[in-house]
N, C-alpha and C positions, 0 to 999 in steps of 0.2 A: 518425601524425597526432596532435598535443598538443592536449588536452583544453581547451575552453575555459568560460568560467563560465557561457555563455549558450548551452550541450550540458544538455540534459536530463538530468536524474541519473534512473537507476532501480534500485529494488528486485525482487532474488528473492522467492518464495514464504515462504523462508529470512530473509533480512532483514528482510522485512517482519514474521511471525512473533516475530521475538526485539526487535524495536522495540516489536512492543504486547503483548509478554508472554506471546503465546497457542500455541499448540500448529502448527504446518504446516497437520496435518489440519483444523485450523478456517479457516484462511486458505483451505486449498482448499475448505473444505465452503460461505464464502460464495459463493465464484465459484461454485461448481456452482449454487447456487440467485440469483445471478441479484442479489447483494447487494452494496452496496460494498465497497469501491474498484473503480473500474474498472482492468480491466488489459489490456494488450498481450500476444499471441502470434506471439511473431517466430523460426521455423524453428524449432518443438516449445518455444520456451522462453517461460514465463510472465514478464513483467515489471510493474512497478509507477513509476509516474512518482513520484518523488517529491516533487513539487510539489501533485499531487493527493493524498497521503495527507496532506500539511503542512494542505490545505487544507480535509480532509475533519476532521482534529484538530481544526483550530479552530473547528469548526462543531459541534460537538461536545463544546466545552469546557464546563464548569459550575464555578459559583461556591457550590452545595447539592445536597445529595442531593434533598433536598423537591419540587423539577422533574421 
């Protein structure tokens, strides 16, 4: 089946991770306590939409550390 643009992209634990620079084990240690992003668990495998982390970035943006 070809992929289409309006197909939800999503991220590993893995990709997710090496997008915001941080460790697995951190990525897994929010989920476990219940923190953003939220994720999907489809047959043992963790996923991430990618539209909600794009969207969780920008909520999240700063213009100063001073905030």
């Amino acid at each position: 089946m070809a992929s289409t643009s309006e197909e939800p992209i999503y991220l590993t634990t893995e990709e997710l991770a090496n997008r915001w620079r941080v460790s697995t084990s951190s990525v897994s240690k929010w989920r476990v306590q219940g923190k953003p992003p939220i994720f999907f668990q489809i047959n043992g495998t963790i996923l991430y939409k990618l539209a909600d982390i794009k969207d969780l970035e920008k909520a999240n943006r700063k213009s100063s550390t001073s905030n």
